[in-house]
Biotite code that builds the C-alpha atoms (Angstrom):
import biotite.structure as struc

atoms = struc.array([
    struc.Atom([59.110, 64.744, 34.274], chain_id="A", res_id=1, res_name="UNK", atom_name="CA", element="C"),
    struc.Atom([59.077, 61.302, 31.770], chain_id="A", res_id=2, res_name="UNK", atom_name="CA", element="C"),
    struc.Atom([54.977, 61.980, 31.041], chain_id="A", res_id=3, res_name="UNK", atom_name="CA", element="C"),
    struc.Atom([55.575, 66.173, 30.439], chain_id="A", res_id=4, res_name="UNK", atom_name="CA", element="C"),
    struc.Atom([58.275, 65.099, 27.894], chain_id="A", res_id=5, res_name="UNK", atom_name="CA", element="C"),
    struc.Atom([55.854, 62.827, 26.353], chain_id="A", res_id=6, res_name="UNK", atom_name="CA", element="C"),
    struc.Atom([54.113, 65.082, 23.464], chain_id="A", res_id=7, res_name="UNK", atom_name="CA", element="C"),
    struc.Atom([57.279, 66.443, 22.182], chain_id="A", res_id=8, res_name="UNK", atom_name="CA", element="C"),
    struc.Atom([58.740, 62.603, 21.821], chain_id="A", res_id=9, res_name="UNK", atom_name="CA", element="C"),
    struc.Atom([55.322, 61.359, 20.066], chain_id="A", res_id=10, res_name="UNK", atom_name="CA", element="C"),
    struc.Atom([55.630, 64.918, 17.460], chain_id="A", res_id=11, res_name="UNK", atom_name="CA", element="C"),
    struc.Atom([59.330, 64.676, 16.965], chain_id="A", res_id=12, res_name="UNK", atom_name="CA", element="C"),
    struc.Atom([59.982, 60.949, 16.490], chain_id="A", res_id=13, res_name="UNK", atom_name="CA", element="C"),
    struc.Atom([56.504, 59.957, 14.630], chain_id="A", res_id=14, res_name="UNK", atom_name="CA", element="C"),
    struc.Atom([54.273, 62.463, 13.991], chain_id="A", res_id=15, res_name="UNK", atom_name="CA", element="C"),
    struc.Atom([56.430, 65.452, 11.970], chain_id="A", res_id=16, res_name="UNK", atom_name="CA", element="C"),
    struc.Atom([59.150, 63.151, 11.720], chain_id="A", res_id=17, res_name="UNK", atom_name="CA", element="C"),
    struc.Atom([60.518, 62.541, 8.038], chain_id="A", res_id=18, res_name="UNK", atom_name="CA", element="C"),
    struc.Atom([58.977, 59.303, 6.095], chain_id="A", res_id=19, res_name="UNK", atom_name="CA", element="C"),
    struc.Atom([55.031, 57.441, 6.173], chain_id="A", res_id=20, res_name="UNK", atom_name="CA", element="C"),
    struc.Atom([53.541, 58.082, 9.937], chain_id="A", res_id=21, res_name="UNK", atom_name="CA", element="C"),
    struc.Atom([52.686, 54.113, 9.911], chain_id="A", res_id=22, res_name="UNK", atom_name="CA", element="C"),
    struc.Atom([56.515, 53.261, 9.402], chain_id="A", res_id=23, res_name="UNK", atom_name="CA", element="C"),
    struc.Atom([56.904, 55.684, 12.156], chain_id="A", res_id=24, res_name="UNK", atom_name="CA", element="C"),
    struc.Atom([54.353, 54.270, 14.445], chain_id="A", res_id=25, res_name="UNK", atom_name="CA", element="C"),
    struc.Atom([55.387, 50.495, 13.145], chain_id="A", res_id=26, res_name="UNK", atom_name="CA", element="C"),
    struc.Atom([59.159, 51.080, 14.448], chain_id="A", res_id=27, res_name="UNK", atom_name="CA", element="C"),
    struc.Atom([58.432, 53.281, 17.330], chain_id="A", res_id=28, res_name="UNK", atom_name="CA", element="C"),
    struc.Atom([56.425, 50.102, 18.878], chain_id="A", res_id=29, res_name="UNK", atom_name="CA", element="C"),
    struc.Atom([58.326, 48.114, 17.781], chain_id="A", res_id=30, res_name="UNK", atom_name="CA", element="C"),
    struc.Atom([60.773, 48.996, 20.282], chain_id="A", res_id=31, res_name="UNK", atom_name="CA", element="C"),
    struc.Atom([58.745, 50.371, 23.105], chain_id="A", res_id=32, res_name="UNK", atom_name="CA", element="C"),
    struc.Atom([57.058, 46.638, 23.030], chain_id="A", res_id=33, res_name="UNK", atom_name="CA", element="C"),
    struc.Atom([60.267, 44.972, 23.007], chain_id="A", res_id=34, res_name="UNK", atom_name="CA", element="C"),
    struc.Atom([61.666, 47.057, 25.884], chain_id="A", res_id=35, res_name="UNK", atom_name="CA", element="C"),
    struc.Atom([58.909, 46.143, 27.866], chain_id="A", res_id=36, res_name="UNK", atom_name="CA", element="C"),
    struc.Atom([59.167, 42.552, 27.203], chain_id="A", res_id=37, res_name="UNK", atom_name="CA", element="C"),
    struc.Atom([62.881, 42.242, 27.866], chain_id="A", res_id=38, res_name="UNK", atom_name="CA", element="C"),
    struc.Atom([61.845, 44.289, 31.373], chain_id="A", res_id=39, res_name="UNK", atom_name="CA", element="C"),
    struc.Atom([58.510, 42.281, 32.210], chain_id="A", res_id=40, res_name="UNK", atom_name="CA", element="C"),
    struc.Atom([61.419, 39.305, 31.284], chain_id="A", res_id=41, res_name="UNK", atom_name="CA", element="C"),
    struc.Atom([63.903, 40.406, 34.107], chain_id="A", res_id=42, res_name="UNK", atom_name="CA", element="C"),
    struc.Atom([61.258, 40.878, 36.060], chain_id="A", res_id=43, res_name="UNK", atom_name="CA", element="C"),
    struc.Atom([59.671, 37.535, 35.947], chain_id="A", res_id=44, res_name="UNK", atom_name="CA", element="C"),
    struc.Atom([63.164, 35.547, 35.321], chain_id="A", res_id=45, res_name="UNK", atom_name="CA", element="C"),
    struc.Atom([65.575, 35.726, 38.396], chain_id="A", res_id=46, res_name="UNK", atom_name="CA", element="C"),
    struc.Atom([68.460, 34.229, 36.313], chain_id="A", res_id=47, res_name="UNK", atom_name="CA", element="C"),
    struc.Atom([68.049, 37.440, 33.453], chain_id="A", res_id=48, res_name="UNK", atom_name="CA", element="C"),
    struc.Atom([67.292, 39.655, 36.052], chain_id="A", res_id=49, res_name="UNK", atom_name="CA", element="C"),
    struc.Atom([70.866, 41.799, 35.964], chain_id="A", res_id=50, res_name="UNK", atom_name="CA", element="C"),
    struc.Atom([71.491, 41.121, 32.258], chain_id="A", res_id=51, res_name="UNK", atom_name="CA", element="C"),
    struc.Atom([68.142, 42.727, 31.111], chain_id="A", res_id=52, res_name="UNK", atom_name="CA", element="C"),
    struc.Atom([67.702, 45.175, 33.822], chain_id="A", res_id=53, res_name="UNK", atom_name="CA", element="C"),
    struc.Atom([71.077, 46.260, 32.094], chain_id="A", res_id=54, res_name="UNK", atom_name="CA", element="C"),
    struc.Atom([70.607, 45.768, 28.338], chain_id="A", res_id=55, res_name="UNK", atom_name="CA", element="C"),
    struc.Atom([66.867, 46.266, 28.398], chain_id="A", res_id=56, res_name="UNK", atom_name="CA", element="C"),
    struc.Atom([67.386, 49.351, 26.160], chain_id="A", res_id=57, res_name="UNK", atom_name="CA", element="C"),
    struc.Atom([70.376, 48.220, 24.231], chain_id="A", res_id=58, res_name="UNK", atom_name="CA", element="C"),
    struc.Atom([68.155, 45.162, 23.124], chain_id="A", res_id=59, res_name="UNK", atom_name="CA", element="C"),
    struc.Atom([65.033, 47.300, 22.185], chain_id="A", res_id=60, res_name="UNK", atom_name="CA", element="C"),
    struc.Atom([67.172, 49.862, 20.144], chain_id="A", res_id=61, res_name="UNK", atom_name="CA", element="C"),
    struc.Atom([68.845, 46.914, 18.121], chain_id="A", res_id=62, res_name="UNK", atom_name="CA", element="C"),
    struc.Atom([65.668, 45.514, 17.604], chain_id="A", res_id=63, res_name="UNK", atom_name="CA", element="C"),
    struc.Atom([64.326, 48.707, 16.380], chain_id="A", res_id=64, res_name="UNK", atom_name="CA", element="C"),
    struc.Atom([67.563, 49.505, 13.916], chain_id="A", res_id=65, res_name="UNK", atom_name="CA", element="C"),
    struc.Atom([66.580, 46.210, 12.743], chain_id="A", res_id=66, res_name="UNK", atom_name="CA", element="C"),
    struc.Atom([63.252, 46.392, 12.002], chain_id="A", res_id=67, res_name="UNK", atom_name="CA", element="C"),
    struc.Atom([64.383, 49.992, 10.320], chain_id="A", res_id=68, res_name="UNK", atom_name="CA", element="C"),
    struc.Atom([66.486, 48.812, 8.219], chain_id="A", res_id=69, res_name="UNK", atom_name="CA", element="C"),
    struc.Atom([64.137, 45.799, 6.998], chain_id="A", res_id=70, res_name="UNK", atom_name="CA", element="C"),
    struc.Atom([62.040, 48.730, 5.874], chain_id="A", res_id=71, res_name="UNK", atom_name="CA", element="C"),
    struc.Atom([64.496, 50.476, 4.118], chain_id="A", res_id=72, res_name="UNK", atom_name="CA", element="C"),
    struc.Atom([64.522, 53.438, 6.706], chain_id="A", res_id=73, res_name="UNK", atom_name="CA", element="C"),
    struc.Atom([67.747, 53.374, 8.401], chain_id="A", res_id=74, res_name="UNK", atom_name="CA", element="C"),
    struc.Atom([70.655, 54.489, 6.276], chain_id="A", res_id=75, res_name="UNK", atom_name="CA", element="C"),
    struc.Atom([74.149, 52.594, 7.650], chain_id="A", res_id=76, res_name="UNK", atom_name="CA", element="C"),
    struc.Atom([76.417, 55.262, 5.327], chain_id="A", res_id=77, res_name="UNK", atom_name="CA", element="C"),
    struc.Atom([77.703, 56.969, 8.176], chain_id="A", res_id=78, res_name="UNK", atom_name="CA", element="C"),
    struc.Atom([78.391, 53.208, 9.951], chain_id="A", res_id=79, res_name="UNK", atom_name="CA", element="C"),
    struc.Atom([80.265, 52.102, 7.141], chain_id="A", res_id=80, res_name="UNK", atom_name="CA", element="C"),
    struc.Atom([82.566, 55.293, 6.760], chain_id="A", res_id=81, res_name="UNK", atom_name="CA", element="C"),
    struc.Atom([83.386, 55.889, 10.424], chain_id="A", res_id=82, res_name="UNK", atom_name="CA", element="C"),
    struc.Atom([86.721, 54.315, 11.664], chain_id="A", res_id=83, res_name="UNK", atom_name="CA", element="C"),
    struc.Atom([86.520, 51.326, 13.966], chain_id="A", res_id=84, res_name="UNK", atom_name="CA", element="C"),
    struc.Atom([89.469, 53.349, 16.662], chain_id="A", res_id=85, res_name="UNK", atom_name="CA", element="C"),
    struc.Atom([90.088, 56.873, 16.472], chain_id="A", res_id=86, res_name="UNK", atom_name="CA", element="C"),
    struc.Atom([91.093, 59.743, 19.160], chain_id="A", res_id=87, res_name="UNK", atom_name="CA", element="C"),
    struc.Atom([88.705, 62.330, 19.682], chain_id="A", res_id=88, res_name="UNK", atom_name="CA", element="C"),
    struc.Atom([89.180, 65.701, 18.570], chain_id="A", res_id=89, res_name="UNK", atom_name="CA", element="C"),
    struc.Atom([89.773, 68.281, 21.223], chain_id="A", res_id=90, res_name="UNK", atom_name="CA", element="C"),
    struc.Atom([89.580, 71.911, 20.560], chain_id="A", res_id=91, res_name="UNK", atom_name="CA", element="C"),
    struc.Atom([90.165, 74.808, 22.197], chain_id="A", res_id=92, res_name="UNK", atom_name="CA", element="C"),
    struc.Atom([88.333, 76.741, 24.793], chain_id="A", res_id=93, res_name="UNK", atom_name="CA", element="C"),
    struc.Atom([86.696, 79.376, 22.095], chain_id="A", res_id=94, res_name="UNK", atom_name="CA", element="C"),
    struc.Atom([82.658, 79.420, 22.599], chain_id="A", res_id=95, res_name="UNK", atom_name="CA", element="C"),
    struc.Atom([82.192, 81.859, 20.044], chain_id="A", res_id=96, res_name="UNK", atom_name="CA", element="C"),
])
């Protein structure tokens, strides 16, 4: 299932995605080579093992925002403006 998925991710998120395909690429490993580090970490370190088993993508993601934003391609607008606590907005039951 994670392999057949694979072509779609690679066109979506670097390939046709908005911006220079080398930022794309940069970013994009980036984080895959920082997940794997944090797991190959948990792996090899029995006193991170539960902390990066669990965060493993929560690091790589930050470290990808990061590494975004360094190159000017992450826009924090929407960050800013949001409010810290809010209730969520239920609606009715129309599907139309």
């Amino acid at each position: 299932m994670g392999l057949s998925l694979l072509p779609g991710a690679l066109n979506d998120n670097i390939f046709e995605a908005t911006g220079n395909v080398n930022q794309n690429i940069i970013i994009a490993g980036t984080t895959g080579v920082v997940m794997l580090i944090a797991i190959i970490l948990s792996l090899r370190v029995p006193q991170l093992k539960k902390a990066l088993k669990v965060s493993s993508i929560v690091i790589a993601l930050i470290v990808g925002s990061a590494v975004a934003t360094a190159m000017g391609r992450f826009d924090w607008s929407t960050v800013q403006q949001a409010h810290w606590f809010s209730l969520p907005k239920f609606t009715s039951l129309h599907y139309a």
